[in-house]
C-alpha positions in Angstrom: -27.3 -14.0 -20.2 -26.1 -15.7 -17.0 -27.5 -19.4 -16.5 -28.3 -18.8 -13.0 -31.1 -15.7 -14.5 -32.1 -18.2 -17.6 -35.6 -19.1 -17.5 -37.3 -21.4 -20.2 -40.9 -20.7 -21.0 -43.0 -23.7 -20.3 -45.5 -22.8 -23.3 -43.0 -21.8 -26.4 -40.0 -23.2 -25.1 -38.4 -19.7 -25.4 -35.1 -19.1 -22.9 -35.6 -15.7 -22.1 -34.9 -13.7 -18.1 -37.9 -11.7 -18.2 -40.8 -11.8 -16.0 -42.6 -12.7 -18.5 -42.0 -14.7 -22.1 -40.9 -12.4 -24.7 -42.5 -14.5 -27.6 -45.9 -15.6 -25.8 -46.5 -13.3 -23.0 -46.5 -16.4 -20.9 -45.8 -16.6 -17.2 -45.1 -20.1 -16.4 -41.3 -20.8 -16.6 -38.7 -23.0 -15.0 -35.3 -22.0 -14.3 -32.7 -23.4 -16.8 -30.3 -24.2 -13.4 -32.7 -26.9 -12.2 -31.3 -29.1 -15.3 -27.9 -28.0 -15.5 -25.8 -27.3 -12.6 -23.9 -24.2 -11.8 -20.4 -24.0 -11.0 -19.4 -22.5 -8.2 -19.5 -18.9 -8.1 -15.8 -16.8 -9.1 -13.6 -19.9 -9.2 -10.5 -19.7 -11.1 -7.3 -21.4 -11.0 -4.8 -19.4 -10.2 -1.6 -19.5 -12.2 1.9 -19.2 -10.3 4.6 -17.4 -11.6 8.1 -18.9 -12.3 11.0 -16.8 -11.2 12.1 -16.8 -14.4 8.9 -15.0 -15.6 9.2 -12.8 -13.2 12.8 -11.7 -14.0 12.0 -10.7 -17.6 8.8 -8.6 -15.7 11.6 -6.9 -13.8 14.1 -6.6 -16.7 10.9 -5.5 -19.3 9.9 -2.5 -16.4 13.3 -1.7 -15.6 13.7 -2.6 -11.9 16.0 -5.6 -12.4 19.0 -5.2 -9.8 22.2 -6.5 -11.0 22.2 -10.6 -11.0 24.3 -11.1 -7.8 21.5 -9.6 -5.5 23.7 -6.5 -4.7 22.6 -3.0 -5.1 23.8 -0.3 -8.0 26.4 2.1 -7.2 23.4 4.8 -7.2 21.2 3.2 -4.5 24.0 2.6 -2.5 25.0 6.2 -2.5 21.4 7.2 -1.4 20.8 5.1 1.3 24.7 6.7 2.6 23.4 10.0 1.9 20.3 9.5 3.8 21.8 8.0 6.9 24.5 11.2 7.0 21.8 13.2 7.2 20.1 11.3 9.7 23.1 11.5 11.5 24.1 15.3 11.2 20.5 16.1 12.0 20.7 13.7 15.6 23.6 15.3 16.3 22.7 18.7 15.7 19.8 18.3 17.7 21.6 16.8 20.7 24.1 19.8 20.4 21.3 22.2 20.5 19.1 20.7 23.4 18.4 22.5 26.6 20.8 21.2 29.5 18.8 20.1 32.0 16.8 22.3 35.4 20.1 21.9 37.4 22.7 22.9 35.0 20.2 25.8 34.3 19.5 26.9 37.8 23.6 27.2 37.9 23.4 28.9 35.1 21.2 31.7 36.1 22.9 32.2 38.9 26.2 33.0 37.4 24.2 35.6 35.2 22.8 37.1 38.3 26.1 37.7 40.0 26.9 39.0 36.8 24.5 41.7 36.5 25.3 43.0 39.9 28.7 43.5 39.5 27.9 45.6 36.2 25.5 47.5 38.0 28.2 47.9 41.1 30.7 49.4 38.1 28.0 51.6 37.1 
């Protein structure tokens, strides 16, 4: 029962949160807050963590790096990994990019003059 839904029944004395007294059928009630005060609502002290504590947390999960801060030969391999292939895959792209409307309009012309000298050896 929560203090600030306690009621105490003026007739019996009864502390009940019904609309009505379980023990008398009574109506007449005062809430059991006026007399004693409630805290305030959801307050809790929050505890902070050491750095200690949260070491073991690390070490008890399995996350813990190694104690100088530097990272395991295995991360370090995947983050090289990762940026060859970013790298590879910029590079590829840029190598297989359209040249731009000049380069192109050049380009089709050299095809044209190409197609009429086949056709003129025809």
């Amino acid at each position: 029962m929560q203090l600030n839904a306690a009621r105490l029944c003026l007739d019996c004395e009864e502390v009940h949160e019904q609309r009505t007294c379980p023990v008398c059928s009574s109506e007449s009630f005062a809430y059991i807050s006026r007399w004693i005060p409630t805290p305030e609502p959801r307050t809790r002290v929050q505890t902070t963590e050491t750095r200690e504590t949260t070491d073991v947390y690390r070490q008890l999960l399995g996350t813990a790096g190694p104690p100088d801060g530097s990272k395991s030969g295995s991360r370090r391999w995947l983050a090289r990994g990762v940026l060859g292939l970013a790298a590879v895959g910029i590079a590829g792209w840029a190598w297989n990019r359209k040249p731009p409307a000049a380069t192109q309009a050049a380009g089709e012309g050299a095809k044209t003059n190409e197609g009429e000298m086949t056709q003129k050896a025809k």
